[in-house]
C-alpha positions in Angstrom: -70.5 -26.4 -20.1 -68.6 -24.5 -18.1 -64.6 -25.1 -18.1 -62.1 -24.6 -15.1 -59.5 -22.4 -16.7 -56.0 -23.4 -15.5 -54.1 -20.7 -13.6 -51.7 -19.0 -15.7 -49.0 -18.9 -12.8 -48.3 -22.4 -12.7 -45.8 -23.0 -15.0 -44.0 -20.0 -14.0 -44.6 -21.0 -10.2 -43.3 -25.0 -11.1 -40.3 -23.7 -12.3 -39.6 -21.1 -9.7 -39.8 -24.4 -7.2 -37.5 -25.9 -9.2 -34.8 -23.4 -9.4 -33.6 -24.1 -5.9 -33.3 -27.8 -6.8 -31.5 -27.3 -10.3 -28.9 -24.7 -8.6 -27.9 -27.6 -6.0 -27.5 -29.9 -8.7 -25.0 -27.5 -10.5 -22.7 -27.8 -7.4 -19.6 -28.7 -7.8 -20.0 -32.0 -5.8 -16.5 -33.1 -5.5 -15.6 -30.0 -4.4 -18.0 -29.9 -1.4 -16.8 -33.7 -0.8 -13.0 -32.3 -0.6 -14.2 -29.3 1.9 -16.1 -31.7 4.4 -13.4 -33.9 4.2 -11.0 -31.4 5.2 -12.8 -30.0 7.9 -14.0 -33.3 9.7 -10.0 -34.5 8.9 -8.5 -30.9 10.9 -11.0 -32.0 13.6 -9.8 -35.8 14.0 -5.7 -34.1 14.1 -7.1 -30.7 16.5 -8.6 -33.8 18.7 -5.5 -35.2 19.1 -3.0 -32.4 18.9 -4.8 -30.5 21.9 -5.9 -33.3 24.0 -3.2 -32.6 26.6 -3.6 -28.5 26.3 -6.2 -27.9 28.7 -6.3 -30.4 32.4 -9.4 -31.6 32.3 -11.0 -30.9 29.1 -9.5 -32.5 26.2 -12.2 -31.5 24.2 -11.7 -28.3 24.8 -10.4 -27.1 21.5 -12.7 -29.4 19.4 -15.4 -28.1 20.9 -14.7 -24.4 19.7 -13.3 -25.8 16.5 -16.8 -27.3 15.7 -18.6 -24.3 16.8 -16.6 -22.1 14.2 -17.2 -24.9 11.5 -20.8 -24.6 12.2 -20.6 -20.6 11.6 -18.5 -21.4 8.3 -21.2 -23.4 6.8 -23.6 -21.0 7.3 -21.5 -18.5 5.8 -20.4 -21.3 2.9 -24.1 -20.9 2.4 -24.6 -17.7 2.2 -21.5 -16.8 -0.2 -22.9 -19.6 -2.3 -26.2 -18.3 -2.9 -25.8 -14.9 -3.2 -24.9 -13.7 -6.5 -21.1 -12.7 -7.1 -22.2 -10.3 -9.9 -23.5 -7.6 -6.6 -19.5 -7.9 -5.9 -18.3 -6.7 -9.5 -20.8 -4.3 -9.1 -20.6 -2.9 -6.1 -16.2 -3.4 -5.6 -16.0 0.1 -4.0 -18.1 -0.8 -0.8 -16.2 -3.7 -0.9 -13.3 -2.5 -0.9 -14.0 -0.1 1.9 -15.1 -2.5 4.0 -11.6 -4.2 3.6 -10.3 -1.2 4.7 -12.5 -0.5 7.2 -12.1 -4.2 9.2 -8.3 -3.3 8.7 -8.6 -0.2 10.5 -11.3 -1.2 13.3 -8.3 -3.6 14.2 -5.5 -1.0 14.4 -8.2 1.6 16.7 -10.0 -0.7 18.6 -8.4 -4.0 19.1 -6.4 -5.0 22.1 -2.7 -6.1 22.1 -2.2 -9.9 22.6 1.4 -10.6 22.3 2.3 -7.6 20.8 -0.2 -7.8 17.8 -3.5 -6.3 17.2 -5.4 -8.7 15.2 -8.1 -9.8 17.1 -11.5 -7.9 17.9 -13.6 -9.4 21.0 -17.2 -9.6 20.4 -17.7 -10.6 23.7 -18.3 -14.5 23.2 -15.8 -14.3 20.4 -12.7 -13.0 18.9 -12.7 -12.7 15.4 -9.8 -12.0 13.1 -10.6 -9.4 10.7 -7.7 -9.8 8.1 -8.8 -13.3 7.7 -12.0 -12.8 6.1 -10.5 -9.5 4.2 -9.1 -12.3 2.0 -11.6 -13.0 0.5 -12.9 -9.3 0.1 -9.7 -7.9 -1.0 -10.1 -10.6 -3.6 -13.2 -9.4 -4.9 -12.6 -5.9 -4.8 -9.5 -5.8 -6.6 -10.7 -8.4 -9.2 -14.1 -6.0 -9.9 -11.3 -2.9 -10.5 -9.5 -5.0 -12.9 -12.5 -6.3 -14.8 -14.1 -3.0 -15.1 -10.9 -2.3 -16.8 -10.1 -4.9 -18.6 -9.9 -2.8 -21.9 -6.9 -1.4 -20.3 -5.3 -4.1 -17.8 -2.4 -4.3 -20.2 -1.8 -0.5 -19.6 1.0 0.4 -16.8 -1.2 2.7 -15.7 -3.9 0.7 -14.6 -1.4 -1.8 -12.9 -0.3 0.9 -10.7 -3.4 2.1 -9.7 -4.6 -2.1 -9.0 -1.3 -2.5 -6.8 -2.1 1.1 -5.2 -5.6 -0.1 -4.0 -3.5 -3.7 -3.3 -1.0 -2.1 -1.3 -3.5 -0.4 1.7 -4.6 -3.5 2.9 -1.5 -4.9 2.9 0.0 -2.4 4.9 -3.2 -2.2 7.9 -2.3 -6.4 7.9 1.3 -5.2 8.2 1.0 -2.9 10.6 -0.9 -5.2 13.3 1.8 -6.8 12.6 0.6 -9.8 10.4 3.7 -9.8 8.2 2.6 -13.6 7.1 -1.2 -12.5 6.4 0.2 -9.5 4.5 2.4 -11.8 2.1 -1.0 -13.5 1.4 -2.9 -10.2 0.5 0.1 -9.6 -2.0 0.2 -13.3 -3.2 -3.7 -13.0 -4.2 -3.1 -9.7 -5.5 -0.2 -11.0 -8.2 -2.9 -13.8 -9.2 -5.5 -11.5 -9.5 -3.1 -9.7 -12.1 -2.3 -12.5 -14.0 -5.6 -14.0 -14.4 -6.9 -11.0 -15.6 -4.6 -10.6 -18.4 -1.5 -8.8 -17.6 1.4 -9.0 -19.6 4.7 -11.3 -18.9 7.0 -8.6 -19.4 4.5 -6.6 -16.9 4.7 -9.5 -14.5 8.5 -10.0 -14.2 8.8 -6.4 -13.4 6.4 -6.7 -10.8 8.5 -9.6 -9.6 11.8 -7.6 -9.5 10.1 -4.9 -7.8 8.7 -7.4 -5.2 12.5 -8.8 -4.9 14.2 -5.3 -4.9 11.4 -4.4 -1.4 12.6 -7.5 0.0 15.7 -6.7 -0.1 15.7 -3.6 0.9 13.3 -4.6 4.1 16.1 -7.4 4.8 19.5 -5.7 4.5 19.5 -2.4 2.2 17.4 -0.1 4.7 19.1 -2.1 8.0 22.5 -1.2 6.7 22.0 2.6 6.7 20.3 2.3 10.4 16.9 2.1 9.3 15.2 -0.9 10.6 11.8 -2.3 9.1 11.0 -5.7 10.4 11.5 -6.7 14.3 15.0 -8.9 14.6 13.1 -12.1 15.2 11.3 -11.5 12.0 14.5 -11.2 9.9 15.5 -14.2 11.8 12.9 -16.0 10.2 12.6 -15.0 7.3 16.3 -15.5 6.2 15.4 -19.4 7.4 18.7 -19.5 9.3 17.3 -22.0 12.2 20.9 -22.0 13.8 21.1 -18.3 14.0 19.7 -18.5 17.7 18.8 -22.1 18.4 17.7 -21.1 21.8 16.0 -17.9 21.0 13.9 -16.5 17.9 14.4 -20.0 15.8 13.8 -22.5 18.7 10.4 -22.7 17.3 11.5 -23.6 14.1 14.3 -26.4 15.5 11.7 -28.2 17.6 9.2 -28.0 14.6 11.9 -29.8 12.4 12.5 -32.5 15.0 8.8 -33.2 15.3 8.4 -33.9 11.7 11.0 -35.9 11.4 10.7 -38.1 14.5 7.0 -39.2 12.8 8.5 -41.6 10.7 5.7 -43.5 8.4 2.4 -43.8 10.6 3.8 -41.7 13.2 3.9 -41.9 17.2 0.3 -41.3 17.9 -1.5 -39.3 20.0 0.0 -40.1 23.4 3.4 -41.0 22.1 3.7 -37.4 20.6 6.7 -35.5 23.1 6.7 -32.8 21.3 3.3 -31.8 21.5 2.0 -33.0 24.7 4.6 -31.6 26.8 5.1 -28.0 24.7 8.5 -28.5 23.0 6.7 -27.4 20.2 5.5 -23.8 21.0 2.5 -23.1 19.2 1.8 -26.6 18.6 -2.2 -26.5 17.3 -1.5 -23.1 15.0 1.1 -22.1 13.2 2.9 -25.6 13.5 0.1 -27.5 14.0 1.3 -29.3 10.8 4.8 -30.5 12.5 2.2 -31.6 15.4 0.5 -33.7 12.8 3.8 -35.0 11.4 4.5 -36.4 14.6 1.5 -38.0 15.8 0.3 -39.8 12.4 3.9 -39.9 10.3 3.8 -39.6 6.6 0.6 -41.2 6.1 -1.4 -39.0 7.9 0.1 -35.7 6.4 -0.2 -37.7 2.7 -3.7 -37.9 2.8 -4.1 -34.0 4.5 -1.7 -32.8 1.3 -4.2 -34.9 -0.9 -7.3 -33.7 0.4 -5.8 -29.8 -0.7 -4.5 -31.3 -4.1 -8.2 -32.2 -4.4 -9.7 -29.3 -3.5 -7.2 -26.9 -5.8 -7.8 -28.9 -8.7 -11.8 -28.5 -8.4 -11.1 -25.0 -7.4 -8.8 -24.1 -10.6 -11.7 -26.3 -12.4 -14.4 -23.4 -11.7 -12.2 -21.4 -13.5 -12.8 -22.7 -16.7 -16.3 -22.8 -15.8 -17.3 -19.3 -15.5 -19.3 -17.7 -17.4 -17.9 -14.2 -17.1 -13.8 -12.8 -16.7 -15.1 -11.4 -13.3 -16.1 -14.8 -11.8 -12.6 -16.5 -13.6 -10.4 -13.5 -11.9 -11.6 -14.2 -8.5 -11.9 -18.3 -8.1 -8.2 -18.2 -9.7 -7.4 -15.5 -7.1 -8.9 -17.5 -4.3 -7.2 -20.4 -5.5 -4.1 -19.5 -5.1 -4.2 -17.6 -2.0 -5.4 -20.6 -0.7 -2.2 -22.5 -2.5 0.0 -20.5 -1.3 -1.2 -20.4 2.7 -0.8 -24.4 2.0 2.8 -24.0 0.7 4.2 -21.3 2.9 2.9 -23.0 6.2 3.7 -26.6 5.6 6.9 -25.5 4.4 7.9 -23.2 7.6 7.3 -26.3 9.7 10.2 -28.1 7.6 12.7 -25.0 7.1 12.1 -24.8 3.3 9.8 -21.8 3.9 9.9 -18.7 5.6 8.1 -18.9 9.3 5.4 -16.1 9.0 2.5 -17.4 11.4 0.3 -18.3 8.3 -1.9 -21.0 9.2 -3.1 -23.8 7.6 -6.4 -24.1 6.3 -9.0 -26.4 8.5 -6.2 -27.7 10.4 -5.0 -24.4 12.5 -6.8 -24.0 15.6 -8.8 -20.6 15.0 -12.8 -19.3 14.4 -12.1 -16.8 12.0 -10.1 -18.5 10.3 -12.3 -22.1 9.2 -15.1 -19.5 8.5 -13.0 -17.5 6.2 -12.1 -20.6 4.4 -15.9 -21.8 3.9 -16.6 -18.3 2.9 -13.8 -18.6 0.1 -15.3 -22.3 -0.9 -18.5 -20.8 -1.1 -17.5 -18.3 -3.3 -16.1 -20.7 -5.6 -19.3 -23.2 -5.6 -21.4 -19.9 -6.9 -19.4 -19.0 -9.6 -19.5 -23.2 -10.7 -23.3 -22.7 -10.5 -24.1 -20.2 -12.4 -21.3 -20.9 -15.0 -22.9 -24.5 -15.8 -26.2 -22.1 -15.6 -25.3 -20.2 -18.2 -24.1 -23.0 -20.1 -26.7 -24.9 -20.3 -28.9 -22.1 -20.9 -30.7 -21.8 -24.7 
């Protein structure tokens, strides 16, 4: 009798078509719930924010908006699936791509208001420094880790805020002073998270206090000026220094918050938005916008929705299965925190107004896409920790 022997392959090729299936299980569910949320929630408040921006075409906005979203899932994808153990490996490239985007911007891109930030593609423009988040991230978390015999040695931590401190100043000098602060917010989590001392931390504090100010009133006393006079204006949150002038912005983005009340004055009843009190209504105040038209309720459950997605993100934290993958998703974390804190808190006075906008809300490609990117990030490293957890 002759016997049909069973290919050898099939176990091994069974399991290789299950692999796909038992990494989407390992998501982090509730974390992807909170994401979609938030971006289908920034498109309901962009829809009616901008309907009265462009004659004609009140979609006009959402329809870009939805476009980008579109890109940032595929990239959500992409930084989901590829393995973040290429970045700890390979943080040099990284890093000089950083540098590299940051410099492309300074050369090549063309002055809108003053700044170079932007770099036309053509059928886009796309803002370099706001994907370099997430990069800088990973390249200055794979320095640390490779080090992380030594982290607690001073001279390490100079040479982590030496690599920190290019990038910050190519953001700077576009100028991007409220990108910059965010570079050097992720760079002080990085630090911590990694294992740097207290003592080593408060000093870093001080120094960041005595560069402040020195940038503010040290170095503009002896004649030598560092930031523009309407940048001082707003960072020393003095919004009657010039109510006409460099802090109008900030005045008429106080009135629209308050005059939201509870459920707010809805789209149409919104005069501060529609007819442009508000300058800069659907970016870097877009949240005072929201205020206005949808009150306290509608900005509760936008505050919520980030509440939810910080705790899942500080979650994945104690999920990984390596210090590499820890250092960057509480990195991430709280440079997405701290773009939260800073802009809803310029829009009220309690913060200082630096043109940082707010995730999936602010009207801006580049900057939805860099935000997937950074969820994405965070979904792999919750993988493949729960993969190597449940692993014999």
């Amino acid at each position: 009798m002759i016997e049909v022997a069973q290919p050898r392959s099939a176990a091994p090729r069974a399991r290789v078509g299950a692999m796909p299936i038992a990494f989407l299980r390992r998501l982090d569910w509730i974390l992807l719930a909170a994401t979609l949320a938030l971006a289908g929630y920034g498109l309901w408040a962009i829809a009616g924010i901008t309907r009265y921006d462009v004659p004609g075409d009140e979609h006009y906005y959402v329809v870009r908006q939805a476009i980008a979203l579109a890109v940032g899932l595929v990239g959500f994808a992409v930084a989901t699936i590829v393995p973040l153990d290429l970045a700890r490996r390979y943080w040099k490239l990284v890093y000089l791509a950083t540098l590299g985007l940051m410099t492309l911007v300074i050369v090549a891109a063309e002055a809108i208001r003053g700044s170079r930030r932007w770099l036309d593609l053509g059928v886009i423009q796309f803002q370099p420094s706001e994907l370099g988040k997430v990069l800088f991230v990973l390249a200055i978390a794979g320095f640390l880790v490779q080090r992380a015999g030594r982290t607690v040695q001073w001279r390490t931590l100079a040479a982590a805020l030496g690599l920190g401190a290019a990038p910050v100043l190519l953001v700077f000098l576009q100028p991007d002073l409220g990108t910059a602060l965010v570079y050097a917010a992720a760079l002080a989590a990085v630090l911590f998270f990694v294992g740097a001392r207290w003592r080593q931390l408060l000093a870093l504090v001080a120094l960041a206090v005595f560069i402040a100010l020195s940038v503010l009133w040290l170095l503009p006393s002896v004649g030598i000026e560092v930031l523009e006079p309407y940048q001082v204006a707003r960072l020393t949150l003095d919004p009657n220094a010039d109510p006409s002038g460099v802090t109008y912005n900030l005045n008429q983005s106080i009135t629209a918050v308050g005059s939201g009340g509870l459920t707010g004055r809805g789209v149409s009843g919104a005069t501060q938005t529609n007819l442009d009190y508000l300058p800069e209504h659907a970016t870097d105040f877009v949240f005072a916008s929201l205020a206005e038209q949808r009150g306290f309720v509608g900005c509760s459950i936008l505050l919520l929705l980030y509440l939810l997605l910080v705790w899942r993100g500080l979650r994945v934290i104690t999920v990984s299965r390596d210090l590499y993958g820890a250092v960057v998703a509480g990195g991430l974390v709280f440079a997405f925190l701290f773009q939260v804190f800073v802009n809803v808190g310029m829009t009220m006075g309690i913060a200082p107004v630096t043109g940082i906008p707010l995730p999936f809300v602010t009207v801006g490609g580049s900057a939805i896409v860099a935000n997937l990117v950074l969820v994405g990030v965070l979904q792999g490293i919750h993988a493949r920790g729960h993969a190597g957890a449940s692993a014999p």
